[in-house]
C-alpha beads as a LAMMPS data file, in Angstrom:
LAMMPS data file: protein, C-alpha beads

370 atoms
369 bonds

1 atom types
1 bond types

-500.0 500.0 xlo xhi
-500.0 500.0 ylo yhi
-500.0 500.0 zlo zhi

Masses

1 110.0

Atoms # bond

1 1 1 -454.783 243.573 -39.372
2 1 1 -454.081 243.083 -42.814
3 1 1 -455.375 240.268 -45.029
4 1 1 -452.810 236.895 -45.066
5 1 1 -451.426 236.308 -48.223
6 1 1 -452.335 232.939 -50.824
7 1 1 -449.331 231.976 -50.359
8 1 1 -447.723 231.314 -47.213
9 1 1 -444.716 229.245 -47.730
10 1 1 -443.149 232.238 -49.744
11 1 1 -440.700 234.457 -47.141
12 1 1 -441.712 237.390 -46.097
13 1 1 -440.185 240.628 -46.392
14 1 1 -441.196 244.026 -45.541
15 1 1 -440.848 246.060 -48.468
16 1 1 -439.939 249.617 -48.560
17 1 1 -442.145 252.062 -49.705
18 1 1 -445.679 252.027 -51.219
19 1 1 -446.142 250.434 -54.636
20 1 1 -449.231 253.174 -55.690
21 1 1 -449.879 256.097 -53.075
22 1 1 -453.329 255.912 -54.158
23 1 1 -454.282 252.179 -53.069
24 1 1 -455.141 250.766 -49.904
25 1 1 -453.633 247.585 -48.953
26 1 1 -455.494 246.748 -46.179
27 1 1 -459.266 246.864 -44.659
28 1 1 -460.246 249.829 -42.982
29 1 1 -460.993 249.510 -40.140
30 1 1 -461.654 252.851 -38.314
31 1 1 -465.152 254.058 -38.014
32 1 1 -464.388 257.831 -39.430
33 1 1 -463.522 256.284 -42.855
34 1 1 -467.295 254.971 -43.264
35 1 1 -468.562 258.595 -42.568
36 1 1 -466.475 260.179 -44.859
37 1 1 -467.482 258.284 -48.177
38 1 1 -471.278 258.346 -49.271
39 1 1 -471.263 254.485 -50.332
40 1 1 -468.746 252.874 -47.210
41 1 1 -470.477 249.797 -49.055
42 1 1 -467.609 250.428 -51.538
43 1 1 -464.803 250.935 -48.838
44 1 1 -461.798 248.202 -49.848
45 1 1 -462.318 244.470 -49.054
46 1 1 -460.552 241.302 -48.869
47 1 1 -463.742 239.063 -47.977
48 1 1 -463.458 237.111 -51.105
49 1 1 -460.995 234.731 -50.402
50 1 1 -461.396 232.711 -53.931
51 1 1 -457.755 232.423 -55.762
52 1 1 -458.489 232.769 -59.751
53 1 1 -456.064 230.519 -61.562
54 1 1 -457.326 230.603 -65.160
55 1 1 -458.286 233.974 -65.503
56 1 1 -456.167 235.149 -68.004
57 1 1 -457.396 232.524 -70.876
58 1 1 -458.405 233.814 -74.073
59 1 1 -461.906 234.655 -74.677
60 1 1 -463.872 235.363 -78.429
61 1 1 -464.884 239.436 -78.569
62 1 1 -466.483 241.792 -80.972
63 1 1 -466.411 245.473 -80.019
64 1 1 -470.220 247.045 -79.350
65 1 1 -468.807 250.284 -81.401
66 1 1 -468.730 248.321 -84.689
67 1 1 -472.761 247.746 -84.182
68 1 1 -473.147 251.412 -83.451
69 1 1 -475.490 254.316 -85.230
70 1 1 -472.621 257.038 -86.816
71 1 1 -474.783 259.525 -85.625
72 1 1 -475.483 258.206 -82.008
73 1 1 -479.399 258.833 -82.277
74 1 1 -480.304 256.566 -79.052
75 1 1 -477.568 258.251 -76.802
76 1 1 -477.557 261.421 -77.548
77 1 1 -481.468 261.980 -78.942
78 1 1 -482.693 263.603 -75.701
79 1 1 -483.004 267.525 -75.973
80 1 1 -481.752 267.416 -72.270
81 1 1 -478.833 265.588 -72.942
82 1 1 -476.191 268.360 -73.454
83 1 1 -472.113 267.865 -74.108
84 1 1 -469.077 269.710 -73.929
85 1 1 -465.528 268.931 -75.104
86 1 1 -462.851 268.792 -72.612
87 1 1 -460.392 269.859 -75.175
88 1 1 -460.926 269.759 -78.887
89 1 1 -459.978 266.096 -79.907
90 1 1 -459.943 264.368 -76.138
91 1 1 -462.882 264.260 -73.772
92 1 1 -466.321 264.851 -73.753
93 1 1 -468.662 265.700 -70.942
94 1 1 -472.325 264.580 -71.160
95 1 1 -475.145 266.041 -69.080
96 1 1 -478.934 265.360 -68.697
97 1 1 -478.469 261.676 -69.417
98 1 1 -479.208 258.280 -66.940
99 1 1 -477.031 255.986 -67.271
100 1 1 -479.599 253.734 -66.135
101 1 1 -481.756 254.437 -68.583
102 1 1 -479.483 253.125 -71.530
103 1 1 -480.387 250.726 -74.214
104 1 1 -478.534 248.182 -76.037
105 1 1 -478.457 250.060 -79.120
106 1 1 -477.143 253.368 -76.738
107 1 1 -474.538 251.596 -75.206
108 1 1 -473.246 250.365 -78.695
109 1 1 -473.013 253.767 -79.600
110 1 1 -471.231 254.856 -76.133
111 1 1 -468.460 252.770 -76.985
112 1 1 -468.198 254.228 -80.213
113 1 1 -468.503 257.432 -78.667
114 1 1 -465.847 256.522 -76.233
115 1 1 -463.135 254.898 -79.174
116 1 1 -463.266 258.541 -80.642
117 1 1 -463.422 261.071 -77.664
118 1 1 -461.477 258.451 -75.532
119 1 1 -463.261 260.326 -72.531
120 1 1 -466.404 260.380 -71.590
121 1 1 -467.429 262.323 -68.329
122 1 1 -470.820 261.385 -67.366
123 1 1 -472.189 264.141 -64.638
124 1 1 -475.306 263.735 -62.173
125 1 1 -475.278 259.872 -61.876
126 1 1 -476.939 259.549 -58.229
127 1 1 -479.363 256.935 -59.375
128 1 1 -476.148 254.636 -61.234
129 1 1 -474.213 254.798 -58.506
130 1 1 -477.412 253.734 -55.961
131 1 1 -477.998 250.913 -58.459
132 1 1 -475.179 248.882 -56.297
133 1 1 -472.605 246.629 -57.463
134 1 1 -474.529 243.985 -59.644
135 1 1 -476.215 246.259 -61.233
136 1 1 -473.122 248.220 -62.246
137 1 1 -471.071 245.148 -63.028
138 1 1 -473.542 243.706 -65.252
139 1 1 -473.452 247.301 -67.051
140 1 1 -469.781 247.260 -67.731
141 1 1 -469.998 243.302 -68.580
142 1 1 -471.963 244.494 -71.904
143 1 1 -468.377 245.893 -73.299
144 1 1 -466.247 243.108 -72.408
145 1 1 -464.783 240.308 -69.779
146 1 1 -464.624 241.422 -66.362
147 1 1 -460.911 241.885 -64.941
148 1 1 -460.564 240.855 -61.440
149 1 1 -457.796 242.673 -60.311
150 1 1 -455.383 240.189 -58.178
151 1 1 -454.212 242.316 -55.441
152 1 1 -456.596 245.249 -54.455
153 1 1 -459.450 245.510 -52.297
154 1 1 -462.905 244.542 -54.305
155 1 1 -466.279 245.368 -53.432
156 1 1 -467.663 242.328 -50.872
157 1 1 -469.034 239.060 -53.028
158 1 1 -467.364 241.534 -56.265
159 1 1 -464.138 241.063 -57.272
160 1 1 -464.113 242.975 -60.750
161 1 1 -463.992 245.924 -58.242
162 1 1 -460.869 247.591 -58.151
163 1 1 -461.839 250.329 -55.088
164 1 1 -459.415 253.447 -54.566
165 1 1 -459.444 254.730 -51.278
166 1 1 -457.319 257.536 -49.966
167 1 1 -458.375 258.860 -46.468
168 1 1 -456.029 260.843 -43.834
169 1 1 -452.709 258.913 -44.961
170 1 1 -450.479 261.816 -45.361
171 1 1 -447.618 260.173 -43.656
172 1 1 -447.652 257.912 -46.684
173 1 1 -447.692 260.411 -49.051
174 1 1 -444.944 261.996 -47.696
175 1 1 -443.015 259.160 -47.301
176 1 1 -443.372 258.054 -50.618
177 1 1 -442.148 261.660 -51.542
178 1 1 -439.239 261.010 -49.406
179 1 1 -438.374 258.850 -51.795
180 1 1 -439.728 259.965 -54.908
181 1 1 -440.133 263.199 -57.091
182 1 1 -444.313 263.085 -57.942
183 1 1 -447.028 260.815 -56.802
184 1 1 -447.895 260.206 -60.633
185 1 1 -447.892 257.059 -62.025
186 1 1 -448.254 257.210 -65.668
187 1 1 -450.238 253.723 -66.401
188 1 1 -452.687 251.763 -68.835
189 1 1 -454.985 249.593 -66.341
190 1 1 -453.416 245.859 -66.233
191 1 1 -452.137 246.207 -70.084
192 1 1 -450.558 242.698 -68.575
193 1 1 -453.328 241.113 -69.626
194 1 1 -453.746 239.060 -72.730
195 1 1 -456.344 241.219 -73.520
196 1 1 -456.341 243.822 -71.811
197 1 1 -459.493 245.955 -70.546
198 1 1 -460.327 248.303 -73.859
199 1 1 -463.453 250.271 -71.268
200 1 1 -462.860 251.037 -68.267
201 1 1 -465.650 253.166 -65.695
202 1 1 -464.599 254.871 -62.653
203 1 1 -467.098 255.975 -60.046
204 1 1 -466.424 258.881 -57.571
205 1 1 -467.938 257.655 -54.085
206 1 1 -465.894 260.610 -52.419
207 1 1 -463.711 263.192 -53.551
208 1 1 -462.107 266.681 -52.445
209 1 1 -463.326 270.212 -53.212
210 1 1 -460.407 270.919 -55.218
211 1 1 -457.873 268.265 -56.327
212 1 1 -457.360 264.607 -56.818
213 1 1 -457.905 265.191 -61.092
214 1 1 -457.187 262.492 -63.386
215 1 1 -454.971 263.028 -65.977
216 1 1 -455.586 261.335 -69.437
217 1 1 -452.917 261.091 -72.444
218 1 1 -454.023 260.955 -76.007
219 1 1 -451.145 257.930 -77.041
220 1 1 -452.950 258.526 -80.933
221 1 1 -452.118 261.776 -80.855
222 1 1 -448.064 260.934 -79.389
223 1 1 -448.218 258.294 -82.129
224 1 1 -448.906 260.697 -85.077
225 1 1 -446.534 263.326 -83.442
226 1 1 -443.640 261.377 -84.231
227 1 1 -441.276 261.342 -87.459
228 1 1 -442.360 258.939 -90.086
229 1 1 -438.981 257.206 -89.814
230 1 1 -439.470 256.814 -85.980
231 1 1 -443.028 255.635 -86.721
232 1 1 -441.533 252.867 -88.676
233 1 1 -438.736 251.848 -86.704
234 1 1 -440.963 251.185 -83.515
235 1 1 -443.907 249.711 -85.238
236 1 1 -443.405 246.337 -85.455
237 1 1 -441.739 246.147 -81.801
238 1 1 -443.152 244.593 -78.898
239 1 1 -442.597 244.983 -75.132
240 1 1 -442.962 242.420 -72.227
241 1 1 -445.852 243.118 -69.524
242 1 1 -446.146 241.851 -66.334
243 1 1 -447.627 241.977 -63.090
244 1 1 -445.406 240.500 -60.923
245 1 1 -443.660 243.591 -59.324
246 1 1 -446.898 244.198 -57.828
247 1 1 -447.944 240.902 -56.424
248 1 1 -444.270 240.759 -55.082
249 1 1 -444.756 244.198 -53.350
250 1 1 -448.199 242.836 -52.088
251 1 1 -446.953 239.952 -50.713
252 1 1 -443.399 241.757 -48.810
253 1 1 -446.611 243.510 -46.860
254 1 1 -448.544 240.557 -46.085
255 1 1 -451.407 241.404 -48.603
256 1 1 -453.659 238.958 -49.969
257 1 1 -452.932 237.990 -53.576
258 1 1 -455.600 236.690 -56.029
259 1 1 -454.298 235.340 -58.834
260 1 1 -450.346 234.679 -60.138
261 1 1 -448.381 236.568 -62.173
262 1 1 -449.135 237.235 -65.613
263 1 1 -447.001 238.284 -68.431
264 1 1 -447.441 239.074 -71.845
265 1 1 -445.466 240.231 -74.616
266 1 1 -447.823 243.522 -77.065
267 1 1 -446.823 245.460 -79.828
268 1 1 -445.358 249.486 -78.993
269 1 1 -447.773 250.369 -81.630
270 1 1 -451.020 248.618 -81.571
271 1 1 -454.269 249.723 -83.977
272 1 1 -457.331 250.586 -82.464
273 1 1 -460.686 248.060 -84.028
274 1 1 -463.049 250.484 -84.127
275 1 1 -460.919 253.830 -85.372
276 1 1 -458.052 251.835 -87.586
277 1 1 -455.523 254.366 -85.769
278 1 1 -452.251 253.996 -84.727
279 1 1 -451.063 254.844 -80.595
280 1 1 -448.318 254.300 -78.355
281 1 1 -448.688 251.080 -76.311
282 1 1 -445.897 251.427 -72.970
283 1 1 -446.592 252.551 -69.572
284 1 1 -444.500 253.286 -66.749
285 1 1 -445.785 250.726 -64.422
286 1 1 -446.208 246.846 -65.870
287 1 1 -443.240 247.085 -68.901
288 1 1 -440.205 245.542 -68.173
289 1 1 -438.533 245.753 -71.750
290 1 1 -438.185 245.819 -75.484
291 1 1 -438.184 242.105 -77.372
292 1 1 -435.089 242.245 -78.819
293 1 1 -433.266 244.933 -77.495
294 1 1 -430.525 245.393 -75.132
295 1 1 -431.663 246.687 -71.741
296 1 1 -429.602 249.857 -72.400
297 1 1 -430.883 250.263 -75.706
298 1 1 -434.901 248.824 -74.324
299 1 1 -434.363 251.560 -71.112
300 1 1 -433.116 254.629 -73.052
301 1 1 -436.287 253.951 -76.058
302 1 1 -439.087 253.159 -73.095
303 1 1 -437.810 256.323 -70.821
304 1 1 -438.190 258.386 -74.555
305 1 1 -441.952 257.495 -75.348
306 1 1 -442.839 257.852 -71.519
307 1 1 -441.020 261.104 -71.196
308 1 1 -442.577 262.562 -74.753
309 1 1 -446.377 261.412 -73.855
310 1 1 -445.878 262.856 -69.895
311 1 1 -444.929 266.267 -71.231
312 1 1 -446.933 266.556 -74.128
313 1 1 -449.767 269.118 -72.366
314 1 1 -450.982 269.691 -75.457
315 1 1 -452.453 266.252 -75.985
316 1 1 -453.569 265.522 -72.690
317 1 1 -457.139 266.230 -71.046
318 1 1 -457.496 266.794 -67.271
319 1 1 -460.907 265.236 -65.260
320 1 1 -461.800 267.239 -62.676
321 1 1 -463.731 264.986 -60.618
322 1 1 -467.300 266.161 -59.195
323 1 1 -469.809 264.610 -56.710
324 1 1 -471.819 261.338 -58.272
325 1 1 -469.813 261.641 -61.737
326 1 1 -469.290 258.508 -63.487
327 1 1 -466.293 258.540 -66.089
328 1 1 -465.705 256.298 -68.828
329 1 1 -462.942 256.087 -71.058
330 1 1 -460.631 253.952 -73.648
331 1 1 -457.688 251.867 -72.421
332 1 1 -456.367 251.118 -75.881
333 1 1 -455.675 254.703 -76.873
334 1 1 -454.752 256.543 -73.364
335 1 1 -452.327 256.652 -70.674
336 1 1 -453.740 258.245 -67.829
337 1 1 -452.533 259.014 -64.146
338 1 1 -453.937 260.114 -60.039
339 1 1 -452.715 263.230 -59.687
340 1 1 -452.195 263.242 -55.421
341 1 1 -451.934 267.391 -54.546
342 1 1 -455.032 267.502 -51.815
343 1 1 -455.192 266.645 -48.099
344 1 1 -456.576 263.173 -47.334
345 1 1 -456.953 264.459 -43.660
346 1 1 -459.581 266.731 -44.664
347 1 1 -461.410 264.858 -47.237
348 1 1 -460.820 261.539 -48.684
349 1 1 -460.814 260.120 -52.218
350 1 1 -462.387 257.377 -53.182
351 1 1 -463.201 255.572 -56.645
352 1 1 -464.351 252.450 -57.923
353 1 1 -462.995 251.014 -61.230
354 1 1 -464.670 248.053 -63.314
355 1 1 -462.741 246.963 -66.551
356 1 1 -464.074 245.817 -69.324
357 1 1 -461.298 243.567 -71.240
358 1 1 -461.516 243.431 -75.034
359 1 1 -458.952 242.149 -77.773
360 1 1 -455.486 241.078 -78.124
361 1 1 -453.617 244.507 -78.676
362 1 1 -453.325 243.951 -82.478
363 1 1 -450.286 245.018 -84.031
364 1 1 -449.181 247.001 -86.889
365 1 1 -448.161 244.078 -89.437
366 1 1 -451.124 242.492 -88.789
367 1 1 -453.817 245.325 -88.966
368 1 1 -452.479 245.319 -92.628
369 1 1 -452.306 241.860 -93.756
370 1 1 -456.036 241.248 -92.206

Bonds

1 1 1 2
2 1 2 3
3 1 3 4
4 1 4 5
5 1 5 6
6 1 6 7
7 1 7 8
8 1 8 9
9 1 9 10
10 1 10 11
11 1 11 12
12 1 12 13
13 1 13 14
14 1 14 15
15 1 15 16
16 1 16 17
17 1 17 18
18 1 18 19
19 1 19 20
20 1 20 21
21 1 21 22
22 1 22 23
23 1 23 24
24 1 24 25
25 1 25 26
26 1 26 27
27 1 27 28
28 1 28 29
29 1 29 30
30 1 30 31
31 1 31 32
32 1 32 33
33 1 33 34
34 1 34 35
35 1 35 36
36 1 36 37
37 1 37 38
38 1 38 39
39 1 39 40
40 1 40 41
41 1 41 42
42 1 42 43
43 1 43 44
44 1 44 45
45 1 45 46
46 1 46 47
47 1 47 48
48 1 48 49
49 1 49 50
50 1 50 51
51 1 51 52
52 1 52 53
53 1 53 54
54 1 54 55
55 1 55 56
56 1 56 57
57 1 57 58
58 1 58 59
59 1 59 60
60 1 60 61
61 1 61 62
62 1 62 63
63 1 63 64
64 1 64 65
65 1 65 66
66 1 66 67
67 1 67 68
68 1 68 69
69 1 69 70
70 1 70 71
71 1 71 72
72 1 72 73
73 1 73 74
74 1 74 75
75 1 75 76
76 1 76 77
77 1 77 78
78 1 78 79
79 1 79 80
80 1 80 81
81 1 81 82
82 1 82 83
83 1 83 84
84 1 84 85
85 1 85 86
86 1 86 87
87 1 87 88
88 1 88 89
89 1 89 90
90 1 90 91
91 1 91 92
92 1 92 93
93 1 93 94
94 1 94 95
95 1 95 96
96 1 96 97
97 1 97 98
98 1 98 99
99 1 99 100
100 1 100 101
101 1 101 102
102 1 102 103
103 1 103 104
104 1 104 105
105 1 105 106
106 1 106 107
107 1 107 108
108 1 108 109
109 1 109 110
110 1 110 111
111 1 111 112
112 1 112 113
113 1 113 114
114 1 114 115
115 1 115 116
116 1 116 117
117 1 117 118
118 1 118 119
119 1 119 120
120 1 120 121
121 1 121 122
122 1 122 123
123 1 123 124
124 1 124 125
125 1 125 126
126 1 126 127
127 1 127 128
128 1 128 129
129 1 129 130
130 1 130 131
131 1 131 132
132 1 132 133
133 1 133 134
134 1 134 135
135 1 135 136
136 1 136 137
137 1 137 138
138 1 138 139
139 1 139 140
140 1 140 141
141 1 141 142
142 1 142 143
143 1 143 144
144 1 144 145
145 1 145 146
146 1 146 147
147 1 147 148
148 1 148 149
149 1 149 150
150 1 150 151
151 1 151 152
152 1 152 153
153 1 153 154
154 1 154 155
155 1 155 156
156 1 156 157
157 1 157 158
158 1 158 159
159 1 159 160
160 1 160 161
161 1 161 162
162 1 162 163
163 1 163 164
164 1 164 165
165 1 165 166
166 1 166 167
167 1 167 168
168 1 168 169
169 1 169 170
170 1 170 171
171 1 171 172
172 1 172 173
173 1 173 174
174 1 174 175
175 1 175 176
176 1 176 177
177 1 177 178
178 1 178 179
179 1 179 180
180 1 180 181
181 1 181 182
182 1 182 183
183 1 183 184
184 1 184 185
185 1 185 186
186 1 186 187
187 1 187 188
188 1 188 189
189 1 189 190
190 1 190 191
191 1 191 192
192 1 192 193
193 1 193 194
194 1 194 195
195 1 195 196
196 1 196 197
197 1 197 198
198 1 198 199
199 1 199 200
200 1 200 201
201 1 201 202
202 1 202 203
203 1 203 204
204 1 204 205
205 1 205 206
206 1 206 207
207 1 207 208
208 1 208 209
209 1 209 210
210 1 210 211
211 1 211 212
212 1 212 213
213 1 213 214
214 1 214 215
215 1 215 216
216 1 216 217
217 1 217 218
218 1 218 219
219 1 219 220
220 1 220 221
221 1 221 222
222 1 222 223
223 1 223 224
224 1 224 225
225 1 225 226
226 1 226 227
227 1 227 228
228 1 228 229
229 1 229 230
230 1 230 231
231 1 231 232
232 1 232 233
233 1 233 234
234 1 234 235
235 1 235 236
236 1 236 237
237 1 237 238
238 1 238 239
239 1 239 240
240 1 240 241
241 1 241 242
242 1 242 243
243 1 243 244
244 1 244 245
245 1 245 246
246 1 246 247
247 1 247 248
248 1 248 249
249 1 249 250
250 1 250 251
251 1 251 252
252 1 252 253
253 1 253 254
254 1 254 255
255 1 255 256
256 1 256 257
257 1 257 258
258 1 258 259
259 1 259 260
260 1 260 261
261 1 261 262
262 1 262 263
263 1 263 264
264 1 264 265
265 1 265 266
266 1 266 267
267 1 267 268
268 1 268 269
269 1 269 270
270 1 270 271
271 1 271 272
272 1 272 273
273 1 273 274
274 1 274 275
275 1 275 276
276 1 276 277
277 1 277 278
278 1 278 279
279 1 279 280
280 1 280 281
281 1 281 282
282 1 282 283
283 1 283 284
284 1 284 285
285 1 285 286
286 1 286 287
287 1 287 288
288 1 288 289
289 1 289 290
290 1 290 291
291 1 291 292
292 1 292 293
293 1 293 294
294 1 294 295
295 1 295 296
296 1 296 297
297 1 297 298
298 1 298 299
299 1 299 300
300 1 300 301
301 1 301 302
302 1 302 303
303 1 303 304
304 1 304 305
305 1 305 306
306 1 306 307
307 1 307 308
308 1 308 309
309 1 309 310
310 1 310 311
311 1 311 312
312 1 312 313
313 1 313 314
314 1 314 315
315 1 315 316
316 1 316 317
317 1 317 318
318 1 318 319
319 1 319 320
320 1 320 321
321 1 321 322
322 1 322 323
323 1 323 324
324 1 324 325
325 1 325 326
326 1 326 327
327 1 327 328
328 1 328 329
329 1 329 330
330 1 330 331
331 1 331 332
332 1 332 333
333 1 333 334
334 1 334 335
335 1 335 336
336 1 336 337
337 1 337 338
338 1 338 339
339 1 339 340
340 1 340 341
341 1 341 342
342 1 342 343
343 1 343 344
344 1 344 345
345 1 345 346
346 1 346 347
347 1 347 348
348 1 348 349
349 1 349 350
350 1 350 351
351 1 351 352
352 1 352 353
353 1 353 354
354 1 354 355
355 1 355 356
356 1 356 357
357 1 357 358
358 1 358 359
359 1 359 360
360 1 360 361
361 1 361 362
362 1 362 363
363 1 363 364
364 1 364 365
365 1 365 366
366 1 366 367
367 1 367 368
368 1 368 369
369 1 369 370
């Protein structure tokens, strides 16, 4: 049965479709789910009945990067910690190191780390991932405010868990393709936010032999590849953000819904605090429009930028996901997507997310006059 929703009074319709192919909106209930995922601690729940009003008020932050070492001597120091570069200026992979095992002054320069690389693929991580939920919760709270996602199922007693669990629903899939061309959903984690999350860790729990990647943009890199004049015309734009197409498709399903809509209105172009660069801002899933455009004129500019960051290949970095790997990565300089090409009736995916949220997205005009 899926969970009720907050708010009953609302109507109720069924709504056609699935929102994201690659979220569960409802518990699972059936026993070969729990043997299919190493950690069915982490399988989706709706236990946490709490409704989070206030969420979304501003909060003081100062990024750990800015207190970090240039030369990263406390994360990188070990002679058995060994990296490789995804591509040239996207991704890293890191080897040989604990996550557990981090200090203060080694996370610092991790987020440093991850402001440059925007990627950072952390292999071997048995012992993190065994730590349980506090443990890594409290980890991610170092870079920033816990997001509590409002509609998804958390972790039980966790609700900064966003879980990802695909397992034997092919019949969704393909009825989602029905309707749709690709189950790719080109996205910055709840950029809705005031402040949206600026580090963001996912955890493989389960995942296929082959498939099921993550796909990661480099929005610096789209930034810079445009003309000078287009650089100028959309850099002191902003768009509107919102999450209420989501809670609304939640709620025509009877899903439980834990906090209201939130909107917010960021700059196209925002500058990163760590790196002073320039990237694209817009996403295909919580942008509604341009301030101050026409929706013809807001449409045709939005379905540009999406359309020249999803086929630029030669900025983007693919994660090809491996048992116990922890990835961490920046959502102030990326757009990144599921890609959904392997059989969930012979293996199932499944993910946990924490988000860390940092600063108001600051924009162009003000980068310069601060």
């Amino acid at each position: 049965m899926s969970p009720s929703r907050t708010e009953p009074d609302q109507p109720h319709e069924e709504g056609p479709g699935v929102y994201d192919v690659n979220l569960p909106y409802k518990p699972v209930e059936n026993e070969a789910a729990h043997k299919r995922t190493e950690f069915p601690e982490y399988l989706p729940s709706w236990d946490d009945r709490k409704f989070y009003h206030d969420h979304h008020l501003a909060f003081g932050y100062e990024d750990p990067a800015n207190r970090a070492a240039v030369h990263m001597p406390h994360l990188l120091k070990s002679p058995k910690v060994q990296t490789k570069d995804i591509t040239p200026k996207m991704g890293t992979v890191i080897s040989g190191l604990n996550l557990k095992n981090l200090s203060d002054s080694a996370k610092d320069e991790l987020a440093m780390l991850i402001s440059k690389r925007k990627i950072v693929v952390f292999r071997d991580q048995l012992e993190f991932l065994n730590a349980g939920p506090a443990y890594q919760q409290n980890f991610m709270a170092y870079f920033g405010k816990p997001n509590i996602q409002p509609v998804t199922g958390s972790v039980k007693g966790h609700p900064g868990f966003h879980i990802i669990h695909r397992d034997n629903n092919q019949d969704e899939v393909e009825a989602h393709l029905q309707r749709k061309m690709t189950s790719t959903l080109w996205h910055q984690d709840v950029s809705y936010e005031p402040q949206p999350p600026g580090y963001i860790m996912l955890g493989i729990l389960a995942c296929p032999d082959v498939g099921g990647d993550t796909v990661f943009a480099d929005t610096e890199e789209a930034y810079r590849r445009l003309s000078p004049g287009f650089q100028k015309m959309i850099d002191g734009l902003k768009a509107f953000h919102t999450s209420k197409k989501m809670i609304d498709h939640v709620k025509s399903v009877g899903g439980f819904v834990r906090r209201p809509p939130v909107s917010s209105v960021h700059p196209i172009v925002r500058v990163h605090p760590v790196t002073g660069k320039k990237s694209l801002w817009i996403n295909s899933e919580f942008v509604t429009g341009i301030e101050g455009l026409k929706e013809a004129e807001s449409e045709l500019l939005l379905k540009f930028l999406i359309a020249h960051v999803v086929m630029g290949h030669d900025f983007q970095a693919r994660v090809q996901w491996q048992k116990h790997s922890v990835v961490m990565f920046d959502g102030r300089n990326t757009l990144h997507t599921a890609t959904v090409d392997y059989d969930s009736g012979k293996q199932a995916r499944h993910i946990f997310r924490l988000a860390s949220m940092t600063e108001k997205p600051i924009a162009v005009e003000d980068a310069q006059s601060g």
